[in-house]
RODO-839821 format. One record per residue: residue in one letter; x, y, z of N, C-alpha, C, O in turn; residue number from 0. Coordinates in pm, 1 decimal, always signed. Layout:
BEGIN
<r a <X Y Z> <X Y Z> <X Y Z> <X Y Z> NUM>
...
This chain:
BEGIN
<r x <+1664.5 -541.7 +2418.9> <+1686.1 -498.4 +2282.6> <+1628.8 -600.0 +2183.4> <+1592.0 -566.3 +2070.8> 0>
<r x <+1622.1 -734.3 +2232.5> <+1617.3 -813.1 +2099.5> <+1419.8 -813.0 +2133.0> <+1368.6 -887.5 +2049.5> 1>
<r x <+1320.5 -755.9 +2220.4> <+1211.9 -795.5 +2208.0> <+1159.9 -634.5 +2141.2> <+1048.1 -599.0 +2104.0> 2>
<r x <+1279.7 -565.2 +2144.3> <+1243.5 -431.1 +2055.1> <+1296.2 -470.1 +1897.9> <+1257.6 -389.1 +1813.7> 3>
<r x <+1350.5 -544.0 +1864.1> <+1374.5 -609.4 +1731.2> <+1247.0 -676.2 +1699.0> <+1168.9 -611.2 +1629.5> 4>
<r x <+1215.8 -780.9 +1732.5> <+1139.8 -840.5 +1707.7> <+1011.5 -787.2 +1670.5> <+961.8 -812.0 +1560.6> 5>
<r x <+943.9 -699.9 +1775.5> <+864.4 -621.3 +1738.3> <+876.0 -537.0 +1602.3> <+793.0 -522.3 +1512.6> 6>
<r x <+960.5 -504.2 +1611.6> <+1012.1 -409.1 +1448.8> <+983.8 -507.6 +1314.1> <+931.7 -464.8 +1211.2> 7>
<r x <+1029.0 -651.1 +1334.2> <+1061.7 -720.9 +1251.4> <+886.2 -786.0 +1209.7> <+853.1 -867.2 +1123.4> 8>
<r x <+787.0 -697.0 +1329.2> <+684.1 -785.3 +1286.7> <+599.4 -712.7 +1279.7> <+484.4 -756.2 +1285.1> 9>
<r x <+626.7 -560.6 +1263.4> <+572.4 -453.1 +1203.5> <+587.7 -429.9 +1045.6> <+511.7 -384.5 +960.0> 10>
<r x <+747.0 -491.3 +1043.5> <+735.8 -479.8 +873.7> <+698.5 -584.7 +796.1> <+652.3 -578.9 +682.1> 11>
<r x <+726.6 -709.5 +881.7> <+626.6 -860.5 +769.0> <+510.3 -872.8 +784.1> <+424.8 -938.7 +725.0> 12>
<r x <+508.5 -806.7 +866.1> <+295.3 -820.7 +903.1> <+161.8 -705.9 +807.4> <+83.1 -624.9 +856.4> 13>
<r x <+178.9 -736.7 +691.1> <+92.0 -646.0 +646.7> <-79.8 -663.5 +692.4> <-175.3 -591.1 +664.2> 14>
<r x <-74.7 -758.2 +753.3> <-214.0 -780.7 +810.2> <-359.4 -763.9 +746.3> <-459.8 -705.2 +786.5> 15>
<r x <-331.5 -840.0 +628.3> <-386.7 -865.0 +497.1> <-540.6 -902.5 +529.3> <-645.5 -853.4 +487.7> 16>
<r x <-516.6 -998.8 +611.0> <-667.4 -1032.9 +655.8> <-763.2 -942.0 +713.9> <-885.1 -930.1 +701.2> 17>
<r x <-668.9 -876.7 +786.0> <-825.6 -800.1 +853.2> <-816.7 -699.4 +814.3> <-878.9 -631.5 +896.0> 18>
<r x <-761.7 -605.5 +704.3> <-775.1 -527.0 +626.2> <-881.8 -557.6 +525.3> <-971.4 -477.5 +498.7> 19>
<r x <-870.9 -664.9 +474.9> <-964.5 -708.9 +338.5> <-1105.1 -734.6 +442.6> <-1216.1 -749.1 +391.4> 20>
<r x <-1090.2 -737.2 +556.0> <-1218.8 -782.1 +639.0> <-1290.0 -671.5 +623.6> <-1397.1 -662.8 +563.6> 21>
<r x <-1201.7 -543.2 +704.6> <-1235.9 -395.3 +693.0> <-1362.0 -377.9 +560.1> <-1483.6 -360.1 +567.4> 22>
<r x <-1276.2 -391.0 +451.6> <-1285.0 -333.3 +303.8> <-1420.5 -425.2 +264.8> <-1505.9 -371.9 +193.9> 23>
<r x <-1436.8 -540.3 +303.4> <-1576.4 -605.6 +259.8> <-1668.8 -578.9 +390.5> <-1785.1 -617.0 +403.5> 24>
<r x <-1619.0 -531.1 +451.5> <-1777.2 -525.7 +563.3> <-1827.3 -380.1 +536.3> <-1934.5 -332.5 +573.8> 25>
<r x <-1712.1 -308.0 +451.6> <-1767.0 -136.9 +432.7> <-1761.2 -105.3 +276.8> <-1750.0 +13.4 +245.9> 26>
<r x <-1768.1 -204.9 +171.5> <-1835.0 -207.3 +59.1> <-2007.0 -220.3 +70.0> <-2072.4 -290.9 +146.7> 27>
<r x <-2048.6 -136.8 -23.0> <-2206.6 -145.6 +16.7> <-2247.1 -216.2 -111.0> <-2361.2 -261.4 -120.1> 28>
<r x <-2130.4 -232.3 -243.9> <-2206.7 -351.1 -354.5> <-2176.2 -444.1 -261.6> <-2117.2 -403.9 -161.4> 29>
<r x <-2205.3 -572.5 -271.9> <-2213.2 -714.9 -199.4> <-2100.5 -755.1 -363.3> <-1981.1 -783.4 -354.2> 30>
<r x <-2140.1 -750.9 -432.5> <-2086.2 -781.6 -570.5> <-1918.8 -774.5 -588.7> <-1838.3 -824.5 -667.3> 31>
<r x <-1910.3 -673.4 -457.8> <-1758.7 -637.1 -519.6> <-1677.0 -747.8 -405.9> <-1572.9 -811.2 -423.1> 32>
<r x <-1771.6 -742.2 -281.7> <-1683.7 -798.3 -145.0> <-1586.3 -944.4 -229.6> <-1463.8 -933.6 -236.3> 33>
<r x <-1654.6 -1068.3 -286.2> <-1559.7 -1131.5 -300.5> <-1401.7 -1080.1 -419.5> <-1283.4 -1113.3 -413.0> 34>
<r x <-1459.3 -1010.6 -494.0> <-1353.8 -950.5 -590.7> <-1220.3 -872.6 -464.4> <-1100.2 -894.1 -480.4> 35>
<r x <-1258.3 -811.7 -382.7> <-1165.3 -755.2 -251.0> <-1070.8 -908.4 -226.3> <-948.4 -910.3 -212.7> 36>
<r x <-1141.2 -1004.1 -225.0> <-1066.8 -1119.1 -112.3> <-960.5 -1168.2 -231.5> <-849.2 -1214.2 -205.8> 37>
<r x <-1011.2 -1151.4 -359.7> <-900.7 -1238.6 -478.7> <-801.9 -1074.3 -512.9> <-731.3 -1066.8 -613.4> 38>
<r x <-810.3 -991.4 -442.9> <-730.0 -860.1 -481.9> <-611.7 -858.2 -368.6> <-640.6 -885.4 -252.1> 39>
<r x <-440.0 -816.1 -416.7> <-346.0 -877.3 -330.2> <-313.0 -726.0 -274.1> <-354.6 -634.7 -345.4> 40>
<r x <-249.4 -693.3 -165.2> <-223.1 -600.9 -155.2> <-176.9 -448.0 -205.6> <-205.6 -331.8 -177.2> 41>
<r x <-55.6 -544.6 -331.0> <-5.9 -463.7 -424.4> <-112.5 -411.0 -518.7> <-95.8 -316.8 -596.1> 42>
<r x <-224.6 -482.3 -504.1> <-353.7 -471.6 -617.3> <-385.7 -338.1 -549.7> <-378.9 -225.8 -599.8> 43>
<r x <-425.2 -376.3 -414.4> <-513.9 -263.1 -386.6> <-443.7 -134.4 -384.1> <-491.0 -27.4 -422.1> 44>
<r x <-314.5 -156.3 -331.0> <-238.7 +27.0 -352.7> <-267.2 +89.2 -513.7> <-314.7 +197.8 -547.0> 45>
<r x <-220.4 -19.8 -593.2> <-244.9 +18.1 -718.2> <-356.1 +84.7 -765.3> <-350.2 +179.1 -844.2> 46>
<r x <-472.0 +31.5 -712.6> <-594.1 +129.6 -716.7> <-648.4 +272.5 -667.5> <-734.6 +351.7 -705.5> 47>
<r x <-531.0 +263.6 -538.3> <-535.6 +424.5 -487.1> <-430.8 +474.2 -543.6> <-432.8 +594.9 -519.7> 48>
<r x <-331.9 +444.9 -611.2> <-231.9 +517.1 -738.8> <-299.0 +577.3 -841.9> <-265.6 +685.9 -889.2> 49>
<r x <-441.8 +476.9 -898.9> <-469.0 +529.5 -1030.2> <-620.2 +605.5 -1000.4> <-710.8 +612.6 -1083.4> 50>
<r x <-625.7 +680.9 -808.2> <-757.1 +767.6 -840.8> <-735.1 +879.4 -910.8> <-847.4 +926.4 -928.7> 51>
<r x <-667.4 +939.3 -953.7> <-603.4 +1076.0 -1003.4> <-608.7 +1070.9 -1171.5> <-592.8 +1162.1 -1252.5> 52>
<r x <-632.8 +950.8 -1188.5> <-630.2 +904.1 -1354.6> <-538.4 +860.4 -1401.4> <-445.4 +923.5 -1351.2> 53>
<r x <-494.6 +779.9 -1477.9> <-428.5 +717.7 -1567.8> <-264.1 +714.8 -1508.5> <-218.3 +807.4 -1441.5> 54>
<r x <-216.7 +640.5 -1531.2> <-49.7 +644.8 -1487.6> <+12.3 +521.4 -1555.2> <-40.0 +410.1 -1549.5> 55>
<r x <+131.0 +548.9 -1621.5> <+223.4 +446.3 -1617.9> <+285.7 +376.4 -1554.2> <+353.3 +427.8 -1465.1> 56>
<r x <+290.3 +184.8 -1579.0> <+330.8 +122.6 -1483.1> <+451.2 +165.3 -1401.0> <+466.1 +177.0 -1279.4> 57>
<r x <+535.8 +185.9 -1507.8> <+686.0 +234.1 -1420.0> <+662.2 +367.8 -1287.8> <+730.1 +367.0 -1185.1> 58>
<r x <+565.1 +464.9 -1313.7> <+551.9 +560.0 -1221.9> <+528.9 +459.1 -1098.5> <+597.9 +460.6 -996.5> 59>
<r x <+414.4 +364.9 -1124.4> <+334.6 +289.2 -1009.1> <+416.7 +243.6 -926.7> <+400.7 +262.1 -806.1> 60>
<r x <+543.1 +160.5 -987.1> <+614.0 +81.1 -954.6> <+733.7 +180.7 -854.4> <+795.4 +130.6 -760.4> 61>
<r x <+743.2 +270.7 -880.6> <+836.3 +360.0 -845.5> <+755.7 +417.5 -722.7> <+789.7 +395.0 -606.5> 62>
<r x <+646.9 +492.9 -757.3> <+594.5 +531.0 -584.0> <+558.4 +424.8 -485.0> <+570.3 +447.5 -364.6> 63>
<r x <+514.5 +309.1 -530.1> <+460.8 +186.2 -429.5> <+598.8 +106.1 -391.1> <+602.6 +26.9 -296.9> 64>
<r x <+689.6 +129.8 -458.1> <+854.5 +82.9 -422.5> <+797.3 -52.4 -438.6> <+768.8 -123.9 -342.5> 65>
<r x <+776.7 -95.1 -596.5> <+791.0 -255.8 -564.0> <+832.8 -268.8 -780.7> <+821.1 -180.2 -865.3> 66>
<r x <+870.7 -388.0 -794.1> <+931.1 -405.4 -956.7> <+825.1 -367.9 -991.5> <+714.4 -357.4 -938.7> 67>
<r x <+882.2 -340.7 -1120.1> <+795.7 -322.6 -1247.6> <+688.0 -482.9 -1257.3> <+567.1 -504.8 -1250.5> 68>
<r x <+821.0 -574.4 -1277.7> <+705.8 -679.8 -1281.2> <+608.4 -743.2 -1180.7> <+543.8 -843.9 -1209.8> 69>
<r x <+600.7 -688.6 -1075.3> <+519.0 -708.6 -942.2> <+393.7 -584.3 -965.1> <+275.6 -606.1 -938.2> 70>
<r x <+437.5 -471.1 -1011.8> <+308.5 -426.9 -1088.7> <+265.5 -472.6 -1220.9> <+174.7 -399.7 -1261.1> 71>
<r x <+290.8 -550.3 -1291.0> <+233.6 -597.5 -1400.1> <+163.1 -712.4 -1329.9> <+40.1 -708.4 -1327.0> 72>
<r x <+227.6 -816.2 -1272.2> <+133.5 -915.9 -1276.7> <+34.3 -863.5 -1204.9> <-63.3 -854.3 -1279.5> 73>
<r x <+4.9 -817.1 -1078.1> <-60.1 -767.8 -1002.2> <-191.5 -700.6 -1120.7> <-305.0 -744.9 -1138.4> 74>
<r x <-126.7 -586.2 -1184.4> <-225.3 -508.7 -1306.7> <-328.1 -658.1 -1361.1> <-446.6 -689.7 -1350.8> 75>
<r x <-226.6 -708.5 -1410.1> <-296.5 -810.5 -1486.1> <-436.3 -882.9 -1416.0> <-550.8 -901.3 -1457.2> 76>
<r x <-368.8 -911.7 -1296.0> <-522.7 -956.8 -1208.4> <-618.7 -863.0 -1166.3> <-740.2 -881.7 -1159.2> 77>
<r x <-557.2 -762.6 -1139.4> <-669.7 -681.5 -1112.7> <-776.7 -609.0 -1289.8> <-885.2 -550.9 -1285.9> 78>
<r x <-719.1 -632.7 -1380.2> <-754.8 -617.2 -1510.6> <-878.1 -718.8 -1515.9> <-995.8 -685.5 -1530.0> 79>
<r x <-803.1 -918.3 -1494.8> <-868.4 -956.1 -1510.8> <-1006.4 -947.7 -1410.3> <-1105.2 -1006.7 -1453.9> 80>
<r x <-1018.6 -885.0 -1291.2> <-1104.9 -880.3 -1167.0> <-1207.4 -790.5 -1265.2> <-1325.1 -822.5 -1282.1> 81>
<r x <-1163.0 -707.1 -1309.4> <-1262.9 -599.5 -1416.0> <-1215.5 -499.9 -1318.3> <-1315.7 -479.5 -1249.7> 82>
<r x <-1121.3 -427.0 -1273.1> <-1097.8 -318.0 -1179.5> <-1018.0 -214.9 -1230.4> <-1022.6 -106.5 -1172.2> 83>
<r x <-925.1 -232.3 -1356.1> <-842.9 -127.4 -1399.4> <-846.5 -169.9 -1561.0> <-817.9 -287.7 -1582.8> 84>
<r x <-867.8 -114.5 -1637.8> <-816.9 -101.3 -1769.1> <-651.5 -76.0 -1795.5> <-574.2 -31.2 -1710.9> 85>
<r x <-611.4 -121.3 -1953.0> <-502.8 -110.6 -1944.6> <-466.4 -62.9 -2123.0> <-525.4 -97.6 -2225.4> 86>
<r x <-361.8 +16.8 -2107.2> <-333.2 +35.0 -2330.9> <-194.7 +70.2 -2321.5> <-147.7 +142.1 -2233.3> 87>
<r x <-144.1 +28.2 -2395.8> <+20.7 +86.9 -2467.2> <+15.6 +225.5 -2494.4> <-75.4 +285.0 -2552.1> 88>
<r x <+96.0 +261.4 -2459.2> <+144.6 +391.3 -2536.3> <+124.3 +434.9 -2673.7> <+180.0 +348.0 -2740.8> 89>
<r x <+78.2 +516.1 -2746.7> <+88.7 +534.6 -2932.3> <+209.7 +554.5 -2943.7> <+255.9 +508.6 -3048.2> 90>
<r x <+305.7 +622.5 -2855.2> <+436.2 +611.1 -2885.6> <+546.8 +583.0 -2835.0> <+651.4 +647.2 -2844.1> 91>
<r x <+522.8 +465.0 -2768.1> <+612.9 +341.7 -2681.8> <+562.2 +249.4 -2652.0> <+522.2 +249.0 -2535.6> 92>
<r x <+544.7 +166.3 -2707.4> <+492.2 -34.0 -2696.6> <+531.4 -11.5 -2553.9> <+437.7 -9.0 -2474.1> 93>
<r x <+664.6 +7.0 -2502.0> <+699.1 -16.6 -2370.1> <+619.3 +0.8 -2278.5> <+598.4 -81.1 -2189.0> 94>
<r x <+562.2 +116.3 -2291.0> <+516.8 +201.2 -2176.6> <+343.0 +164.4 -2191.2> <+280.3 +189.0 -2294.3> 95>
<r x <+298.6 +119.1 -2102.5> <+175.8 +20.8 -2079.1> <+103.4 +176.7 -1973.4> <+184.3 +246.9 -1912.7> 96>
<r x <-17.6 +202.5 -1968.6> <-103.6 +294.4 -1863.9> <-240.2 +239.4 -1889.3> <-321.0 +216.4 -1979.2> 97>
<r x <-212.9 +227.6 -1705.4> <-382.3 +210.6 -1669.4> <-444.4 +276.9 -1602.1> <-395.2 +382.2 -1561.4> 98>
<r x <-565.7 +241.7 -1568.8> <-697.3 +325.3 -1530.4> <-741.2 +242.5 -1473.1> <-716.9 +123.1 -1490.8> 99>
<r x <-852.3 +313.5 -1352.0> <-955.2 +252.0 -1299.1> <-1084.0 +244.8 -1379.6> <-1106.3 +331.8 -1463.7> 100>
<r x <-1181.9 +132.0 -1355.3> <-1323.9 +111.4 -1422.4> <-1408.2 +145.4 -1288.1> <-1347.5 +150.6 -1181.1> 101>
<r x <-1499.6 +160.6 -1291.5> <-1565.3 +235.4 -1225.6> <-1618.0 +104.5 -1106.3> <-1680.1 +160.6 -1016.0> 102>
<r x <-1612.0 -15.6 -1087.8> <-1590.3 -73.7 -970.5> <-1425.9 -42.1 -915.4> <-1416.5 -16.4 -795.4> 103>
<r x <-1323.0 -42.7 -980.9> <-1158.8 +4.6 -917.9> <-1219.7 +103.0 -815.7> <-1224.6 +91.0 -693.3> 104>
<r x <-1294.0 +267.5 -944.3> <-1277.7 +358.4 -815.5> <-1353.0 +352.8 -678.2> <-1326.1 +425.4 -582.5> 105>
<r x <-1451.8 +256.0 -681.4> <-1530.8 +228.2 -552.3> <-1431.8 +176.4 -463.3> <-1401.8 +246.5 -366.6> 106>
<r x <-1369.1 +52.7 -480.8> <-1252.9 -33.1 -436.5> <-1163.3 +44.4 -370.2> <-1129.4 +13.5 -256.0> 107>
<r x <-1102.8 +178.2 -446.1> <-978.3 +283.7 -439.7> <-1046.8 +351.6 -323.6> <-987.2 +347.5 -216.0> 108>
<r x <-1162.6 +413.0 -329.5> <-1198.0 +474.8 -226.0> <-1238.4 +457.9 -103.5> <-1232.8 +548.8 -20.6> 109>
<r x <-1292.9 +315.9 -72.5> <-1288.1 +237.2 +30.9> <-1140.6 +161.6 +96.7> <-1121.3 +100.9 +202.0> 110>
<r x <-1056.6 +194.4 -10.3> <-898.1 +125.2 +78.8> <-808.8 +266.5 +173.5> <-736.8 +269.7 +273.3> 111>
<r x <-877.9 +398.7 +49.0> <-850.3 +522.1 +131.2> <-915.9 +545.7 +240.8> <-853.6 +578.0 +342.0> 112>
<r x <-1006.5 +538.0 +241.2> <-1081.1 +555.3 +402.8> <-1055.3 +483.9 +496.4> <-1060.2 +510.4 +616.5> 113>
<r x <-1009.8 +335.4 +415.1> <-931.4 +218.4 +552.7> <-829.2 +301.5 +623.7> <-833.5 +340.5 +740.4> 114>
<r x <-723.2 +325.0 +520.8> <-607.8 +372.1 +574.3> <-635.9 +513.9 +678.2> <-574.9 +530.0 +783.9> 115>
<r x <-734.9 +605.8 +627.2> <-740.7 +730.9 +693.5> <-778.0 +681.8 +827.2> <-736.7 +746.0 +923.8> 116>
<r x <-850.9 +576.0 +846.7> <-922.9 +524.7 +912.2> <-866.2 +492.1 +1065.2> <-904.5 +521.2 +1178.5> 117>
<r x <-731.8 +400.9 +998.0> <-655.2 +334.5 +1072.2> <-567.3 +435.7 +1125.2> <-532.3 +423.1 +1242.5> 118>
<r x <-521.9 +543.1 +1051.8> <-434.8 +619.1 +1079.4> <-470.5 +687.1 +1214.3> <-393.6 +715.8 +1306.1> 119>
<r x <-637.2 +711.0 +1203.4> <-701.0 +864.7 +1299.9> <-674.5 +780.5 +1413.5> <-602.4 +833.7 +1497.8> 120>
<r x <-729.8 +613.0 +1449.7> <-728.0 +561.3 +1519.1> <-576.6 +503.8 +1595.4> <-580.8 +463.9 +1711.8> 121>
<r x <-466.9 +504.6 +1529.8> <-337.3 +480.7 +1580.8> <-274.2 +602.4 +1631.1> <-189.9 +599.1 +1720.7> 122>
<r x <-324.5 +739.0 +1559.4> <-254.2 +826.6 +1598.8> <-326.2 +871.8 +1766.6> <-269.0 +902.3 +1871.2> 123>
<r x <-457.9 +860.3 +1736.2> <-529.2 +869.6 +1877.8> <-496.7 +801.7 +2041.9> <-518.4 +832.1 +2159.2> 124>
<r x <-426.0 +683.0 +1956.9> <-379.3 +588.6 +2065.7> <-263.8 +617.6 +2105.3> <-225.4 +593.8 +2219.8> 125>
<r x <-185.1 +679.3 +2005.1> <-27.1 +664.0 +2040.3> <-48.6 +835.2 +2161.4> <+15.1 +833.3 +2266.8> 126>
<r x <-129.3 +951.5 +2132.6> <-176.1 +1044.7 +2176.6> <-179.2 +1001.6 +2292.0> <-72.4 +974.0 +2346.7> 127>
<r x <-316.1 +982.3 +2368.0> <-364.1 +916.6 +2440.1> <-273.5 +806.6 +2600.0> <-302.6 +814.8 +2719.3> 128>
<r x <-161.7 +713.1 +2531.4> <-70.9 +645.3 +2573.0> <+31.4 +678.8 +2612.6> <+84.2 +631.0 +2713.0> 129>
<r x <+106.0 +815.7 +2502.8> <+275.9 +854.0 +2527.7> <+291.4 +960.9 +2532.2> <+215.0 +1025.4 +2460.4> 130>
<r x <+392.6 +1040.0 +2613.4> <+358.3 +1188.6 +2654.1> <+462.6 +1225.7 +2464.3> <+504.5 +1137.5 +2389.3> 131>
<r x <+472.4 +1359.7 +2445.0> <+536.6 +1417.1 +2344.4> <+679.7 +1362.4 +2353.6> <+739.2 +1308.1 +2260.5> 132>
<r x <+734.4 +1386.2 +2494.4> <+858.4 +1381.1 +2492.5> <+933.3 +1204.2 +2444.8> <+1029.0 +1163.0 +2379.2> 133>
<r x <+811.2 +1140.8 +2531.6> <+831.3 +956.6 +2469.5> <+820.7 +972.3 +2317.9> <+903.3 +909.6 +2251.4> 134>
<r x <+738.5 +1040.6 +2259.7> <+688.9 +1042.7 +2102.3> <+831.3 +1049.5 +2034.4> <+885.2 +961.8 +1966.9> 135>
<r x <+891.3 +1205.5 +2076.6> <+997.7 +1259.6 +2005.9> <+1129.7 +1116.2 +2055.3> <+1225.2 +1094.9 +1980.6> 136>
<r x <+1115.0 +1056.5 +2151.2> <+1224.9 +953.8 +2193.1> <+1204.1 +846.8 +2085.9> <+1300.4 +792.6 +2031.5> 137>
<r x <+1120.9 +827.2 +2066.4> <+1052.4 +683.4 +1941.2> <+1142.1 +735.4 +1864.2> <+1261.7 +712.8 +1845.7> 138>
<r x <+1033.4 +841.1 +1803.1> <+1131.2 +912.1 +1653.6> <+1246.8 +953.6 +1626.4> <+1268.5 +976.2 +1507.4> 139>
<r x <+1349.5 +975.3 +1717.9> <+1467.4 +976.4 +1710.8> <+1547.9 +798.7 +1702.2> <+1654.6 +768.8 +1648.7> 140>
<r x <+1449.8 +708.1 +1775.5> <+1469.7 +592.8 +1762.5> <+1503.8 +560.1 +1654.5> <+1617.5 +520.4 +1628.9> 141>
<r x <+1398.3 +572.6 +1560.5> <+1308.2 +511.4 +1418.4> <+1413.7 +559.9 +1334.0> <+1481.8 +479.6 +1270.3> 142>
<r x <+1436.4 +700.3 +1326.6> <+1568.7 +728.0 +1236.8> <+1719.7 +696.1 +1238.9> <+1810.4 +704.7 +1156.1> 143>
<r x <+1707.4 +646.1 +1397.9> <+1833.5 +553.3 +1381.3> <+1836.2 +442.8 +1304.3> <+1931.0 +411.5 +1232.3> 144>
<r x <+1732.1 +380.2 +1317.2> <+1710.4 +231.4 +1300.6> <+1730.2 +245.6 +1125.1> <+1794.2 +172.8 +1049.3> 145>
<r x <+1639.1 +383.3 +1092.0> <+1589.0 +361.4 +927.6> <+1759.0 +413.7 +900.1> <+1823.8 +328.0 +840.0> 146>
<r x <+1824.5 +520.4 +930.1> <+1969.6 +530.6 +892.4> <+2083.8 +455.5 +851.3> <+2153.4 +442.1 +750.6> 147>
<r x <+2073.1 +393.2 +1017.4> <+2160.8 +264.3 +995.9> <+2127.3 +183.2 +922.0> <+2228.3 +123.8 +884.4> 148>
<r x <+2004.1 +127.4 +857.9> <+1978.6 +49.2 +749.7> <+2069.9 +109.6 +592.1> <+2157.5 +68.3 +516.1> 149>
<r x <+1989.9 +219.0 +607.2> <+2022.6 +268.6 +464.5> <+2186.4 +272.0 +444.3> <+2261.4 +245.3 +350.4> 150>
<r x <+2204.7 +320.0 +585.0> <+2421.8 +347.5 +533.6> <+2494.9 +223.6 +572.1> <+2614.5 +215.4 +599.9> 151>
<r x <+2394.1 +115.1 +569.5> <+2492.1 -28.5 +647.7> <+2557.9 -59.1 +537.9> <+2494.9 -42.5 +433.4> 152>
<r x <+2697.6 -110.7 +527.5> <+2817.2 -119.2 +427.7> <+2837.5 -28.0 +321.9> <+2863.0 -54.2 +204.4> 153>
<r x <+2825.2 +69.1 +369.8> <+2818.8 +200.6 +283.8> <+3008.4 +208.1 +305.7> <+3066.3 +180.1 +410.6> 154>
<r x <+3061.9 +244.2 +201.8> <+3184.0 +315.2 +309.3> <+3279.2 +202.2 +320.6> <+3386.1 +228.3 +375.8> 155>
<r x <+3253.4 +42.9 +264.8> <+3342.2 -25.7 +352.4> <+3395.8 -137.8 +187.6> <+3326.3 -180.7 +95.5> 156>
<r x <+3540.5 -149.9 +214.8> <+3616.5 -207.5 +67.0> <+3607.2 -370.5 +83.1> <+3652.2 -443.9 -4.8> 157>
């Protein structure tokens, strides 16, 4: 049990930053953009596949990528300063800040989507390939224990 923990525990701290950004500069075709990828943080880059659809407010961002408000601001801010997203206030809420991609972002945005599709075709192929259905459906009944019991741990208790 505890080398099935562990594993878990290093599925969720391991965003595996490096060889993602490796991915993303060996399959940019500006050369121009590859080092701008390596100074862009993770939260940067989701942010850029948030704003292919156009324009959004930080708080939306912050709310689908599940991370603070102020972890998308600073993040915005660097990727602003990278030249990758534009940014303006509201005309009728100072509060409410929305940005955009500049037209290196959407190159950036669309190369982090193809990572992911990427990675996905290739994990799902493997897990295919490796585990019959019935192991599959055994995982996933796993996984919702695991994610359950998280969510209802001291739920319930005075």
């Amino acid at each position: 049990m505890n080398q099935i923990f562990n594993v878990l525990q290093t599925i969720v701290q391991d965003n595996n930053v490096t060889s993602e950004k490796t991915w993303l500069q060996e399959h940019l075709s500006d050369a121009r953009l590859r080092p701008i990828v390596a100074r862009t943080s993770v939260v940067g880059l989701h942010i850029l596949s948030g704003l292919e659809n156009g324009q959004r407010k930080g708080i939306d961002l912050a709310e689908d990528l599940n991370v603070t408000r102020g972890g998308i601001y600073r993040a915005a801010q660097s990727l602003e300063q990278l030249g990758l997203i534009t940014s303006q206030h509201a005309a009728d809420n100072k509060k409410n800040r929305y940005y955009a991609l500049t037209d290196d972002g959407q190159i950036i945005a669309r190369i982090h989507d193809r990572m992911h599709h990427e990675m996905n075709d290739q994990l799902f192929a493997t897990l295919e390939a490796q585990f019959s259905e019935a192991d599959l459906a055994t995982v996933l009944r796993f996984l919702q224990t695991v994610s359950g019991f998280k969510q209802d741990f001291g739920q319930g208790e005075d």
